[in-house]
Each structure stands twice: as C-alpha cells, then as structure tokens.
N, C-alpha and C positions, 0 to 999 in steps of 0.2 A: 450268810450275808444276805441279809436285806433288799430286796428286788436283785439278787445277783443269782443266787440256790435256789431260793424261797420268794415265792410272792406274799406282799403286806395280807392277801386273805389269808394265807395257809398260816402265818408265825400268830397274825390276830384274829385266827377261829377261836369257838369257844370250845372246840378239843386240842388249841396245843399245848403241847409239853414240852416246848421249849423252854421257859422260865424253869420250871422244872428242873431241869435237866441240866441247865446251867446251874442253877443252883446247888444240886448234887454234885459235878464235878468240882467248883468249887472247896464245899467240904472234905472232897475225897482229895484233892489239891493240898489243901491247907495240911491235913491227916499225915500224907506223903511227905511233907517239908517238915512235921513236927518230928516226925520219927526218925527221917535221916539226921536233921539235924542233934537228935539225944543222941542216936549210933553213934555220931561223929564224937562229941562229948565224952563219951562212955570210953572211946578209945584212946 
C-alpha cells in the first residue's frame, strides 16, 4: 500500500519490482483458476 508499507520513492525507484511482481502473480493467479476450474469439469 502506497504511502502506508512503501514510500512513493521505494515503489517509483528505478530498481523496483513491484510492477513486476504484480504482474507475475497475476499470471500465476489466472494459471491457478484455469486449472482448478478444468479439474472441476473433468470431474
């Protein structure tokens, strides 16, 4: 959270990996919901 965790320097340095990182959970997110949902199907 936004000035709450993390100060606006630390999330808008030019080392973070935030965006990152959201990004990859995301994917890994979507991956999780595609597969339980075929399990369910299959069953």
């Amino acid at each position: 959270h936004r000035g709450l965790e993390v100060t606006d320097e630390v999330i808008d340095g030019s080392q973070s990996r935030i965006i990152d990182q959201a990004e990859n959970r995301m994917h890994a997110q979507k991956g999780l919901m595609v597969w339980l949902l075929t399990e369910a199907k299959d069953q």
